[in-house]
C-alpha positions as CSV (number, residue, x, y, z in Angstrom):
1,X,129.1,76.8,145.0
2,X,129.6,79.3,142.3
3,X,132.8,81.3,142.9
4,X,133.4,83.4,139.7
5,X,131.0,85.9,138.4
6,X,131.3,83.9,134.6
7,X,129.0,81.2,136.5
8,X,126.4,83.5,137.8
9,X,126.9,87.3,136.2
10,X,128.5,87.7,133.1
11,X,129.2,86.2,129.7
12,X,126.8,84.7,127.1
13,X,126.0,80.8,127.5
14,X,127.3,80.0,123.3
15,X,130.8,81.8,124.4
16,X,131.1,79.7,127.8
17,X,130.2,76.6,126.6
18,X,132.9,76.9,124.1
19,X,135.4,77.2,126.9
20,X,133.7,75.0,129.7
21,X,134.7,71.8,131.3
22,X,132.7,70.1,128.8
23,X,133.6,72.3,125.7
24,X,137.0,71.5,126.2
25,X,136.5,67.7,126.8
26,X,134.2,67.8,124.1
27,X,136.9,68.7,121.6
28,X,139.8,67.0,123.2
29,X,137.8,63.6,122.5
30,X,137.6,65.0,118.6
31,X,141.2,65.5,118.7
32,X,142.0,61.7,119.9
33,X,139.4,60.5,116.9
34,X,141.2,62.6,114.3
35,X,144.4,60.6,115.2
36,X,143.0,57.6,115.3
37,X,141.6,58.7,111.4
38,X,144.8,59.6,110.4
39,X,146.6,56.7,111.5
40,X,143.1,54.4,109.4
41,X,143.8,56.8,106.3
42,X,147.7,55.6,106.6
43,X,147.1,51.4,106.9
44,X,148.4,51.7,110.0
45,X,144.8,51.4,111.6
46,X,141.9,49.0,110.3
47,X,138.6,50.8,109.5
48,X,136.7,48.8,111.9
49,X,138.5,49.9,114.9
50,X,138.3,53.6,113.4
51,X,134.7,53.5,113.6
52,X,134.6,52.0,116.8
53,X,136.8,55.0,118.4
54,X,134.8,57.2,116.2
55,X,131.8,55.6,118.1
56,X,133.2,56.2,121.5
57,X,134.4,59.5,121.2
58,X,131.2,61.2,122.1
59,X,131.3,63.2,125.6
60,X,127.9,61.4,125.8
61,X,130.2,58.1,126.3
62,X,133.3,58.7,127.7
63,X,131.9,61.3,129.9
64,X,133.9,64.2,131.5
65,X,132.9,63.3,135.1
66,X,134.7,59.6,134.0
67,X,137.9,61.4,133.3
68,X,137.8,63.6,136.0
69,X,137.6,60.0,138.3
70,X,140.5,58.5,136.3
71,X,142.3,62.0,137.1
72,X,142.3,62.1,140.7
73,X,144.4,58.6,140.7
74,X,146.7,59.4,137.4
75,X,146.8,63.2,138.4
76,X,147.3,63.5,134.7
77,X,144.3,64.8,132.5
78,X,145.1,63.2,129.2
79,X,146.2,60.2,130.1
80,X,142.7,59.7,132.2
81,X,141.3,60.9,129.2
82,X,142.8,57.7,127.4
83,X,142.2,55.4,130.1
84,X,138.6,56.4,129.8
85,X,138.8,55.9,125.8
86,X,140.3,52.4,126.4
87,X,137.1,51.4,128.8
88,X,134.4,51.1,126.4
89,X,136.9,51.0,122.8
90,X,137.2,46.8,122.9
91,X,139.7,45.6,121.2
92,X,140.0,49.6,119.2
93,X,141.4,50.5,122.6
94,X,145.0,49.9,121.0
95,X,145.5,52.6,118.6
96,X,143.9,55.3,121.0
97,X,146.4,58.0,121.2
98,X,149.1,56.0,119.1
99,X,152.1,58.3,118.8
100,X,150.4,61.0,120.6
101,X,152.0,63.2,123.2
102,X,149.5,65.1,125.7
103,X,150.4,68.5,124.4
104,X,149.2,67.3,120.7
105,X,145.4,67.0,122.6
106,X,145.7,69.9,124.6
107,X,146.8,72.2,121.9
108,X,145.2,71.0,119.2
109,X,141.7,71.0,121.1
110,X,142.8,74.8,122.2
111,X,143.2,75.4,118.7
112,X,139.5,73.9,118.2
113,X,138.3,76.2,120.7
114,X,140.3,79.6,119.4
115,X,138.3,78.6,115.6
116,X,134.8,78.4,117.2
117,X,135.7,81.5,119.1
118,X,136.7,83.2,116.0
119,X,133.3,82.2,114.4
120,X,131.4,84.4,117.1
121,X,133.8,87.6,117.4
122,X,133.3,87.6,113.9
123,X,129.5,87.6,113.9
124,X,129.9,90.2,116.8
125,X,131.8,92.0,115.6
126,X,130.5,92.5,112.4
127,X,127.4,93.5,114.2
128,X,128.7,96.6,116.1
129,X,130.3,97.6,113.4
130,X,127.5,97.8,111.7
131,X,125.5,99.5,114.2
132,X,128.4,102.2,114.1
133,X,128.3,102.4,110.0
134,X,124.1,103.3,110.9
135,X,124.7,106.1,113.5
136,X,127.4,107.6,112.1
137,X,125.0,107.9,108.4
138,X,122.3,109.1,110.2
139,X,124.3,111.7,112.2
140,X,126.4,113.0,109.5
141,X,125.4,116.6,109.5
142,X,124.6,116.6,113.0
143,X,127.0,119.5,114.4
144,X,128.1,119.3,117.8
145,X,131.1,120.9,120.1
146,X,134.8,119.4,119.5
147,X,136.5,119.1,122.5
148,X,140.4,118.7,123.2
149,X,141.9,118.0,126.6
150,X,138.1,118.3,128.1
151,X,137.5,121.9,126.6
152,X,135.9,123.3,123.8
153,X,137.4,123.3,120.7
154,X,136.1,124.1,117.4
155,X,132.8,122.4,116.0
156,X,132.6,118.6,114.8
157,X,129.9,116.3,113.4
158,X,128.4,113.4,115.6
159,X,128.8,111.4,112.3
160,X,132.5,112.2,112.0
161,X,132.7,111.0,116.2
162,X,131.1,107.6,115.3
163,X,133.1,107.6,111.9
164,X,136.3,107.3,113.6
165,X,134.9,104.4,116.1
166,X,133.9,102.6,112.6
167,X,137.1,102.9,110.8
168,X,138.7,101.3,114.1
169,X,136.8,98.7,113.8
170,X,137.2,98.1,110.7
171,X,140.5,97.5,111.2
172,X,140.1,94.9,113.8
173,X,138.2,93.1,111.8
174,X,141.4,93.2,109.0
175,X,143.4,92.4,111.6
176,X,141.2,89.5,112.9
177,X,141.5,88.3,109.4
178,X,145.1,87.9,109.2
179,X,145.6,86.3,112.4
180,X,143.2,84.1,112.3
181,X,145.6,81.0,110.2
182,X,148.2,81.8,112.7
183,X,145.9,81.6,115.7
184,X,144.0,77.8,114.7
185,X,147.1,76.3,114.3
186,X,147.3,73.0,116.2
187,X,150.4,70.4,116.2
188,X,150.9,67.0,116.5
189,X,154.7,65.7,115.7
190,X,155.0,64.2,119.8
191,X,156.8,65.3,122.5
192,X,159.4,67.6,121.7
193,X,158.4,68.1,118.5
194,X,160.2,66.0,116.0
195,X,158.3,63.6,114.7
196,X,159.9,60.3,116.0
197,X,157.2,59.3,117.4
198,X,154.9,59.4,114.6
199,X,156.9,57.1,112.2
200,X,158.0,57.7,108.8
201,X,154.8,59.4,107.5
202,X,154.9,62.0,110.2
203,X,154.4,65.3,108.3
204,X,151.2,63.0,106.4
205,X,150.0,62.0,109.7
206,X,150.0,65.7,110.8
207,X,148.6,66.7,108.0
208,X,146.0,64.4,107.7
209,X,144.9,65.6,111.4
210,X,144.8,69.1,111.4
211,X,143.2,69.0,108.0
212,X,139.9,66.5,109.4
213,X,140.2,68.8,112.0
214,X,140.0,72.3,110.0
215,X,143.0,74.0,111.5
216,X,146.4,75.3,110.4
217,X,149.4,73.2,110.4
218,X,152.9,74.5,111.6
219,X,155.9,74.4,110.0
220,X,157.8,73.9,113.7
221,X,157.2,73.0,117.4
222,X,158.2,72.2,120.4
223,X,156.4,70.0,122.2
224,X,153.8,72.7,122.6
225,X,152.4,75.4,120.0
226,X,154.3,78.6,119.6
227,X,152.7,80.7,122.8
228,X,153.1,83.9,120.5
229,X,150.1,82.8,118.6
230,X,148.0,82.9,121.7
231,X,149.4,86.5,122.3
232,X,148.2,87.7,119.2
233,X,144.9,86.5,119.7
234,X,144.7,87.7,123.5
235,X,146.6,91.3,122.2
236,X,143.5,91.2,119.9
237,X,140.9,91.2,122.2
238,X,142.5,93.1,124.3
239,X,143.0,95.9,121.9
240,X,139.1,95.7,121.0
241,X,137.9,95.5,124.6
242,X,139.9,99.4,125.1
243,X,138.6,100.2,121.2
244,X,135.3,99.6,123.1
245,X,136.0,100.8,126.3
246,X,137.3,104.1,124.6
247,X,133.6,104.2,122.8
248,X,132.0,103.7,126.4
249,X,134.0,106.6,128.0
250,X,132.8,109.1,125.1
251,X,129.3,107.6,125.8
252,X,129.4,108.1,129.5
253,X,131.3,111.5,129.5
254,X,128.3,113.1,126.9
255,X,125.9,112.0,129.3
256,X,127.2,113.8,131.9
257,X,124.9,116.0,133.3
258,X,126.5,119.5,132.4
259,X,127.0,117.8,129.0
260,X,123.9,115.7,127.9
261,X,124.3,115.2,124.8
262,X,124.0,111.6,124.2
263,X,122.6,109.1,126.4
264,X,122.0,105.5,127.2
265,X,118.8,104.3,127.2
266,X,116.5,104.1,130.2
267,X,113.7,102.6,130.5
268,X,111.8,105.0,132.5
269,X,108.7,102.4,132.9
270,X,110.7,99.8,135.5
271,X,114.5,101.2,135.4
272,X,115.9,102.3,139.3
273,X,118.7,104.7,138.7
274,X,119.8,104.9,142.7
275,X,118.2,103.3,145.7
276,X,118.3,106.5,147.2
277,X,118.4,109.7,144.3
278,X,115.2,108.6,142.2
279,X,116.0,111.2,139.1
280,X,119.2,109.3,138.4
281,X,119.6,107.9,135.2
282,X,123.0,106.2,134.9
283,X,124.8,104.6,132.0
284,X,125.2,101.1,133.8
285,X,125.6,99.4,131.0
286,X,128.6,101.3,129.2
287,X,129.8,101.0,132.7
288,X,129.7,97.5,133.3
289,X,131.4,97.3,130.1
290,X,134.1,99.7,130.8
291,X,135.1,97.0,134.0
292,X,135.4,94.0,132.5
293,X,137.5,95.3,129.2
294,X,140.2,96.2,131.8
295,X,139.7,92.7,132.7
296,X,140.5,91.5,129.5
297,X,143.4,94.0,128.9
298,X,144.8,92.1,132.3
299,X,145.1,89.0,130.4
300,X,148.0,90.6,128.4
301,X,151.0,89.8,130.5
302,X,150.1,86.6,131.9
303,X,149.9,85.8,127.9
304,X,153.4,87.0,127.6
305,X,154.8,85.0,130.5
306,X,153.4,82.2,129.4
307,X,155.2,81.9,126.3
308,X,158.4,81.9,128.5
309,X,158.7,77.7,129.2
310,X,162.2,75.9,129.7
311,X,163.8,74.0,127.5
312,X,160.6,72.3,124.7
313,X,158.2,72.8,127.3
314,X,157.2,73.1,130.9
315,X,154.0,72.9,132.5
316,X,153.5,76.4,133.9
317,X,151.9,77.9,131.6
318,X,149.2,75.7,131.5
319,X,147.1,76.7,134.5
320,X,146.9,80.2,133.9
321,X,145.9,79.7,129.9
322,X,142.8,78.4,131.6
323,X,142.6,81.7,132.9
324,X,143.7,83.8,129.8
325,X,142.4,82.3,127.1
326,X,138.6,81.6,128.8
327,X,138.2,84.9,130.5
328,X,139.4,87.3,127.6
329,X,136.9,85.9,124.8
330,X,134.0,85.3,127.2
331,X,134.5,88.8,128.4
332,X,135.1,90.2,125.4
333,X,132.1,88.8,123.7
334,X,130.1,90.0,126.3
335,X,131.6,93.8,126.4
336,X,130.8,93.4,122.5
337,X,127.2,92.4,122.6
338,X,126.5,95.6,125.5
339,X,128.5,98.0,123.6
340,X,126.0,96.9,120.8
341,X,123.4,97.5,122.9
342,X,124.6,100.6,124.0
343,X,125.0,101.7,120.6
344,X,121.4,100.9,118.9
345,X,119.5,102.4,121.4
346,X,121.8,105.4,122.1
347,X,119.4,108.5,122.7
348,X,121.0,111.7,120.4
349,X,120.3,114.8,121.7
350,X,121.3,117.0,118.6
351,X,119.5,120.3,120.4
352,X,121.4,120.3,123.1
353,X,124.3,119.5,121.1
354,X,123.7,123.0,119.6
355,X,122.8,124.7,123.0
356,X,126.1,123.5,124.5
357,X,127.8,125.0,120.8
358,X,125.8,128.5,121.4
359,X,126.9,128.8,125.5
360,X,130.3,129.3,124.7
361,X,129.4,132.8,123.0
362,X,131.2,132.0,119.7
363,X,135.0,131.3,121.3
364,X,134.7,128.3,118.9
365,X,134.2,130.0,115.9
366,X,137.5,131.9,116.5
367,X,140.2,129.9,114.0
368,X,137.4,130.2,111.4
369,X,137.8,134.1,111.9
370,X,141.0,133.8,112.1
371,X,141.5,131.6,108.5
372,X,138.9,134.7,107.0
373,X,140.9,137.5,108.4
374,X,144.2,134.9,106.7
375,X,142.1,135.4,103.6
376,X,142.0,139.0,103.5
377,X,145.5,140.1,103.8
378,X,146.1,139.6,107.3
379,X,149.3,137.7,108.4
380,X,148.4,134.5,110.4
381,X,150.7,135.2,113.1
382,X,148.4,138.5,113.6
383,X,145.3,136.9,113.3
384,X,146.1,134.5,115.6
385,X,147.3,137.4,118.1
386,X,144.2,139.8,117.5
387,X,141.8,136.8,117.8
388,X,143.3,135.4,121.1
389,X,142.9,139.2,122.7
390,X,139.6,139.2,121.7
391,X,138.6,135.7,122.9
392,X,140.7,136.5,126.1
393,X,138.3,140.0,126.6
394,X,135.0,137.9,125.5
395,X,136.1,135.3,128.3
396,X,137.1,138.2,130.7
397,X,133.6,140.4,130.3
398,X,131.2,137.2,129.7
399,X,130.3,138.8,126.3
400,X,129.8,137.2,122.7
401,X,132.9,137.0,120.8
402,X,131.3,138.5,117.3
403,X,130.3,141.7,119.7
404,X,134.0,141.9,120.5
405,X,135.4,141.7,117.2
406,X,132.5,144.1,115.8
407,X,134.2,146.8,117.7
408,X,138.0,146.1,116.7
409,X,138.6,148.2,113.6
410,X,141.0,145.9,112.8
411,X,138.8,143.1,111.8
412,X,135.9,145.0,110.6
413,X,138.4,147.2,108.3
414,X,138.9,144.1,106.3
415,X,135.7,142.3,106.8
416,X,131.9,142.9,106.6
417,X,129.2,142.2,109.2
418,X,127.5,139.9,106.6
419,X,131.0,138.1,106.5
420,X,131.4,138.4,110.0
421,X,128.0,137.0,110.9
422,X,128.8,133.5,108.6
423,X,132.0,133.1,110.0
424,X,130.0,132.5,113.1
425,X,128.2,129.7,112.1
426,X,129.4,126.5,113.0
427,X,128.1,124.6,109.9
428,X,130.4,126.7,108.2
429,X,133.5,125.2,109.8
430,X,133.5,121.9,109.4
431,X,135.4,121.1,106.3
432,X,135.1,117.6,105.2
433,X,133.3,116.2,107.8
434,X,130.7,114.6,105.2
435,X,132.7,113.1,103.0
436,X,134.9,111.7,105.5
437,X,132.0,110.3,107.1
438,X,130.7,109.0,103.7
439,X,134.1,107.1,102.9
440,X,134.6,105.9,106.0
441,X,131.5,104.1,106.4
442,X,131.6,103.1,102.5
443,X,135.0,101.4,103.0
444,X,133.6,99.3,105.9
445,X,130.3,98.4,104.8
446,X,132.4,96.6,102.2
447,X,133.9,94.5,104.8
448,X,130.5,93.8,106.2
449,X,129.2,92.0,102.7
């Protein structure tokens, strides 16, 4: 029976597959046929018995349930992989796995995995990013309240919000570039990693595999791929699952009710809220979300620890990579695709926006008073002081700040009402907002081409 919510609850069926039972047999079986290529490309392997192990190396042949027999009598996975190779190769049977030790598979096909992988956080990425580069265009000028540690500060654009999320973003996608050689990076000089094995055209061999096989090829092993290049990857996704857990958060603290500025969408046609308070309309999705990228963030240590083998290798890292690996891109694709969805349809509510600006009786407008009163002749150090007094007796008597500082002669000696009255207005305080907005999402749609 299904056991792990992958099987039954989360996770998109192209991002499983890659990492299922069969995904990985699927690609272990291309590994052994890539070796068997190189060895034919050498002379060390006739053509005929290439294209017979060519043949057989179809998951359609040598099946994974046929392995998985041979397994519970070998308990050895790659050798039952061979054994079930050697059944229906003939007389090809010979060169199956020649020079191979089980590590060149396993990481090899890992690294066949990590490169298909790639190929979708690329495309989903790209996508949320782009979604991001949309909202934060269409909300440039759309003021709303700043907020430090959970208080009103002074006031921001919605655009300039979403700008930051897209700049992030833009730089995972940089960083997913430069990983990605180090991360697709297979090996295949035998057991502890020097090439004995292999003969004298080692390094050719080598070659030759990794590039049938599209991957990178390392300079120096072990028996076993240097684990820091699965930390990278795994640091990767986890860094974008709390990018995206971070977006979430702002998502579901401006739908708060006292806030309601933005919103997930709800379909108010068939969506239930609560089983019990029918007006509830809660951000499920951004919450969902929010879970499994702590899930992914998990995957961080064990990632770490299992770079820590004895001597050229030991086998304990291998059982929780099937863990690690697995869970952080299948979860992160799926966090990805929500956030997306999230995103597109996220309801803007740029009235309230204003309404929550207006209830705080213009305490946010006081460092723009402050930098006029600056402007006039007034020392900052005062204008800080006078300003602060005045918000702290606006706060104190539940009055508008302007009304305070209309009857301190020490602002309207230097200042006008007119002035007075524009330093008020939020739109007048919010510096480059546009054109940070505008760069920002110039730089990335660049990416994006």
């Amino acid at each position: 029976m299904p056991v792990s919510p992958l099987d039954y609850r989360y996770g998109r069926e192209e991002a499983k597959q890659i990492w299922s039972r069969e995904g990985r047999h699927a690609r272990q079986l291309e590994v052994e046929r890539a070796l068997v290529w190189a060895h034919c490309k050498l002379g060390r392997v006739s053509a005929e018995h290439y294209d017979k192990i060519a043949d057989i190396a179809d998951p359609g042949i040598v099946t994974a349930d046929r392995v998985d027999e041979i397994e519970m009598e070998t308990r050895h996975d790659i050798m039952a992989l061979t054994k079930a190779m050697a059944e229906v190769a003939g007389e090809a049977g010979w060169c199956i796995h020649l020079g191979a030790t089980s590590n060149d598979i396993v990481d090899s096909a890992v690294a066949l995995q990590i490169k298909d992988s790639l190929k979708l956080q690329i495309d989903t990425t790209s996508i949320l990013l782009k979604t991001m580069c949309d909202i934060a265009e269409r909300e440039r000028n759309t003021v709303m309240l700043g907020r430090t540690h959970g208080q009103a500060a002074v006031p921001i654009t919605f655009g300039l919000k979403v700008a930051v999320w897209v700049d992030e973003f833009r730089r995972h996608m940089e960083r997913l570039e430069e990983l990605t050689p180090r991360v697709i990076t297979g090996k295949f000089l035998g057991a502890v990693g020097t090439g004995a094995a292999q003969g004298e055209m080692a390094f050719e061999l080598q070659e030759l595999i990794m590039s049938n096989l599209g991957l990178q090829t390392p300079m120096a092993t072990t028996q076993v791929v240097g684990r820091d290049r699965y930390i990278e990857w795994v640091g990767w996704m986890a860094n974008v699952a709390t990018s995206i857990e971070k977006i979430l958060q702002e998502v579901r603290n401006l739908q708060r009710s006292e806030i309601a500025e933005v919103a997930e969408f709800f379909d108010t046609e068939k969506q239930v809220g609560s089983s019990t308070m029918a007006h509830k309309k809660n951000p499920i999705t951004a919450e969902n979300a929010c879970g499994l990228a702590r899930i992914v963030r998990s995957m961080i240590i064990p990632s770490y620890e299992n770079a820590l083998l004895w001597h050229e290798r030991d086998l304990a890292n291998s059982s929780a990579e099937r863990f690690t690996l697995s869970h952080s891109m299948i979860l992160l694709d799926d966090i990805t695709v929500k956030c997306n969805r999230v995103l597109s349809k996220l309801v803007v509510d740029s009235d309230k926006m204003m309404d929550n600006i207006n209830a705080q009786n213009g305490l946010v407008m006081a460092e723009k008073l402050m930098l006029v009163l600056v402007d006039k002749g007034m020392t900052r150090e005062e204008s800080h002081e006078v300003l602060r007094n005045a918000s702290m007796t606006a706060i104190e008597n539940k009055t508008h700040l302007m009304e305070v500082c209309n009857n301190d002669s020490r602002i309207t000696d230097l200042i006008s009402s007119e002035i007075l009255e524009e330093a008020f207005k939020p739109e007048n305080h919010l510096g480059f907002s546009g054109l940070i907005v505008d760069n920002t999402i110039s730089k990335a749609r660049l990416m994006l081409k």
